[in-house]
N, C-alpha and C positions, 0 to 999 in steps of 0.2 A: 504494500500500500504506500503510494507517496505523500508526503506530506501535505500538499494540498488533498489527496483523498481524504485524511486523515483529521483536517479543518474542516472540510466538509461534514462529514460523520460527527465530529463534535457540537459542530453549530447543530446540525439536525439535533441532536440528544440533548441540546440546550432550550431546544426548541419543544419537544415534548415533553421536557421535564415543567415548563413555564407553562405549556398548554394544561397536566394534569394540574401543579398547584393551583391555578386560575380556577379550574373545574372541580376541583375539590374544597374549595372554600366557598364557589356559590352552590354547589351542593351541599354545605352542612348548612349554608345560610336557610337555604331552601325547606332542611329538615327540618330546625330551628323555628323556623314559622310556621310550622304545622304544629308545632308544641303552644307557640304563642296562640294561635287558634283554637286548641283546643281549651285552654285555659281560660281565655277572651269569653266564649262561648259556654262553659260551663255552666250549667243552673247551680248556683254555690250553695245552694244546700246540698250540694253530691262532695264537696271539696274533702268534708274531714267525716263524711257516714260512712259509715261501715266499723268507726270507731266505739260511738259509745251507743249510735244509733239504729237504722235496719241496716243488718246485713244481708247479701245476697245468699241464697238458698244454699245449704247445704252447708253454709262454710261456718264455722264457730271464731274465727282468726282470720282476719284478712287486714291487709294491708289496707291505709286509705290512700285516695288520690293522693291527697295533699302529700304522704308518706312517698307515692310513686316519682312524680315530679321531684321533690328534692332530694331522691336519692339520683332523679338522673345528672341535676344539677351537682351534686355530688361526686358521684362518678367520673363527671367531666373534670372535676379539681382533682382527683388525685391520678386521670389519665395527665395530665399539665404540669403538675407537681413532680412525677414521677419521670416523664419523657421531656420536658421542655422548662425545667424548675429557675431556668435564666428567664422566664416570663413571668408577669405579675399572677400569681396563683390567686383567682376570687374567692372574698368569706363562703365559708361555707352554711347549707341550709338547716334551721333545728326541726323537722318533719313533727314536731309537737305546736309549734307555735308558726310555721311558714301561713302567710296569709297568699290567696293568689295575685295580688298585685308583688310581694317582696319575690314572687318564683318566675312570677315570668322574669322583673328586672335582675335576678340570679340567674335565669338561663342566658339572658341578654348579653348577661356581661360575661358565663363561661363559652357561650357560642361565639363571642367575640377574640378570644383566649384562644380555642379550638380553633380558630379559621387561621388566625396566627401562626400555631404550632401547624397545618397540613400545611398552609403558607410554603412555611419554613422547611417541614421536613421533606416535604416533597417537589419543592422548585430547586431551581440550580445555582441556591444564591452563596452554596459553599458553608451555610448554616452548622449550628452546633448540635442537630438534631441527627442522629445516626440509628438510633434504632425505637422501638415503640413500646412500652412499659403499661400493661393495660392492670395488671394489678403487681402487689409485692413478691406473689408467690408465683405471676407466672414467668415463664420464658420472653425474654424481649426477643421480638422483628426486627429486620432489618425491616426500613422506613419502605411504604411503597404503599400501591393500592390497597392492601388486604389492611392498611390499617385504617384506611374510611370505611372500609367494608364494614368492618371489625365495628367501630363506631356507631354507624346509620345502625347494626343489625340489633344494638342494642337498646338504641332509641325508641326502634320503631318497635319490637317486642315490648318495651311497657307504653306504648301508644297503644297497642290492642289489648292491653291489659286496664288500660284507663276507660277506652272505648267500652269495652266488656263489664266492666264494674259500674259504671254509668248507670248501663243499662239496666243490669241484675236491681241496681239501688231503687230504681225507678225515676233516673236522670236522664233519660236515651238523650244523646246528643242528634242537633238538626239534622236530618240528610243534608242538606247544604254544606255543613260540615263533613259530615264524613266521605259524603263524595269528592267534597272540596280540596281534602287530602290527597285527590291525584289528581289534580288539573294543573302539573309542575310549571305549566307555560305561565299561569295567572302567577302561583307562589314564585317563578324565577321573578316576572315583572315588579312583584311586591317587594323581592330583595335587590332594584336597583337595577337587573339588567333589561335591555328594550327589545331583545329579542327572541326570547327565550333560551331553553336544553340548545346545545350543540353550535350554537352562534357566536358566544362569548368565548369561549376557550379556547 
């Protein structure tokens, strides 16, 4: 390979590494506001029942929303803490006292963190981000797709968990809502880009 081939091949791998960071920050944005939505939307007497109040059939112990959301907000600080602890790490949420205005502006500001850290770990800016720490016990990644994967998959598991509990409570969230969760063309426009999936990156 000569040297110019070899400029070449680089600029290209500079080039996709900026194309995925770009795509991986308005994809958590994107997720991000389907969490805001959900929360926005909630009937708030679903927010903290299931605690002292009805619980869904069959279960004697369940978690509440409110309990759901700040662990994910949660989760998000010690994924930040743990892979990317040169970023400002957000307080974290007390799921006894979290009201849903303190949760959304707690996921705001770890979704804000998060987009930072994929930012970083996955563009080509030479970052201090090398590999992905999703908890203390487990194995870190090296940085790459599988850890937005890894991220969204967990999000969006206690989004069907929140949906689900809603419902059992006797808080069904709008269709508007919940269909509203895949129309990513509307949630990209919401989070700032003009043209939707596949345009911006």
């Amino acid at each position: 390979m000569t040297t110019r081939q070899a400029q070449i091949r680089q600029a290209k791998v500079r080039q996709i590494h900026t194309q995925l960071a770009r795509a991986a920050v308005q994809i958590f944005a994107a997720n991000d506001r389907i969490n805001q939505i959900l929360i926005e939307r909630l009937d708030p007497g679903a927010w903290k029942a299931g605690s002292t109040t009805a619980k869904p059939p069959g279960k004697s112990k369940t978690r509440t929303i409110a309990a759901i959301f700040t662990h994910m907000h949660n989760v998000r600080c010690k994924w930040i803490r743990l892979t990317a602890p040169h970023l400002k790490v957000p307080a974290q949420l007390d799921r006894t006292r979290c009201t849903p205005l303190q949760a959304r502006a707690g996921l705001a500001e770890s979704a804000a963190r998060c987009a930072e850290m994929l930012a970083e770990a996955l563009g080509d800016s030479g970052g201090r981000i090398e590999t992905f720490l999703r908890d203390g016990w487990a194995k870190p990644w090296p940085v790459g797709p599988e850890m937005l994967c890894y991220m969204l998959a967990h999000e969006a598991h206690h989004r069907g968990q929140v949906c689900m509990l809603a419902h059992q409570l006797g808080f069904p969230l709008p269709l508007a809502v919940t269909s509203g969760m895949w129309n990513w063309e509307k949630l990209w426009k919401e989070c700032g880009s003009s043209r939707g999936p596949g345009h911006d990156s």
